[in-house]
C-alpha positions in Angstrom: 20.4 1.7 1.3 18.6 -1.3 3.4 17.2 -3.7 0.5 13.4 -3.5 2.8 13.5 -0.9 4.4 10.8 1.0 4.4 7.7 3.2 6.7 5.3 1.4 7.5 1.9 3.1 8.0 -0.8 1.8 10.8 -3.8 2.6 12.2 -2.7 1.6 16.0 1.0 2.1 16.7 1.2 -0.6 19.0 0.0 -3.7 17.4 1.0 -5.5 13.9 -2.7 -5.5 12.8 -3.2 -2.2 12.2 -0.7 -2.1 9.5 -2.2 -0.9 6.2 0.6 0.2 3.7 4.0 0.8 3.7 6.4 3.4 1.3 9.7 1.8 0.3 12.2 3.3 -1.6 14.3 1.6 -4.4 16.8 2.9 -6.9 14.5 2.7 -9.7 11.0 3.6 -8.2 9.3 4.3 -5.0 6.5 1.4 -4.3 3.4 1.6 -2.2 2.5 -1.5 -0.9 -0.3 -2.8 0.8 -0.9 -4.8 3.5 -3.9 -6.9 2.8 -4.0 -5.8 -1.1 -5.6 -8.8 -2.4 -8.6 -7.8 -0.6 -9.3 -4.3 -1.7 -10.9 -3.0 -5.1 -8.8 -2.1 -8.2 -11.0 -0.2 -10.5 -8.4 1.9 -11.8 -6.1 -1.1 -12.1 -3.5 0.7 -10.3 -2.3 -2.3 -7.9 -0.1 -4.7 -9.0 1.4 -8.6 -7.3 0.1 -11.4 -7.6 1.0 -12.7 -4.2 -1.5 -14.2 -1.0 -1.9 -11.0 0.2 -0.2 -8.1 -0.7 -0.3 -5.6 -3.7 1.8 -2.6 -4.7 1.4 0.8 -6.5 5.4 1.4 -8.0 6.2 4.9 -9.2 9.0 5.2 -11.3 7.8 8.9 -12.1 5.2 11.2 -10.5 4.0 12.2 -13.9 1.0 10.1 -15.2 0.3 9.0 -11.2 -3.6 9.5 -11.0 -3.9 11.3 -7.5 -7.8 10.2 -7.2 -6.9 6.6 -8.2 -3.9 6.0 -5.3 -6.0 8.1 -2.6 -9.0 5.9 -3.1 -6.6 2.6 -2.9 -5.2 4.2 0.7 -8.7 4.9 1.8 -9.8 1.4 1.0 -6.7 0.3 2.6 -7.5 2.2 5.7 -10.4 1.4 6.4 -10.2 -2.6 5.5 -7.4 -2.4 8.7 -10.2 -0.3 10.8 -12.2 -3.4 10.2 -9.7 -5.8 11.2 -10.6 -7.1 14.9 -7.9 -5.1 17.0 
């Protein structure tokens, strides 16, 4: 298994902007991580890094994983990118 490899997810196929999260698998956990993290709101405290920009959501079980909590982070996510000057 590739160490980064990984699906990124973007908003317009054909340029790097777009780019909003990507799902990468690792032995221990699955991670969602975020493009521009750093810029979105956390009120369920769900993201995680402490980097310039990105963030992550790791799943190490499905159990416990608040469904409303990670869909309003993608949403957020989505439509920061949509903002972004394409």
């Amino acid at each position: 298994m590739p160490k980064y490899g990984g699906t990124l997810y973007t908003l317009w196929p054909d340029q790097k902007e777009g780019q909003f999260c990507g799902v990468f698998v690792y032995k221990d956990h699955v991670q969602l991580a975020f493009s521009h993290g750093t810029a979105l709101l956390n009120p369920a405290g769900v993201l995680t890094g402490t980097g310039k920009l990105r963030c992550r959501i790791n799943f190490a079980r499905l159990d416990g994983v608040s469904e409303d909590a990670v869909g309003a982070v993608v949403a957020a996510a989505v439509a920061f990118s949509a903002g972004q000057t394409r």
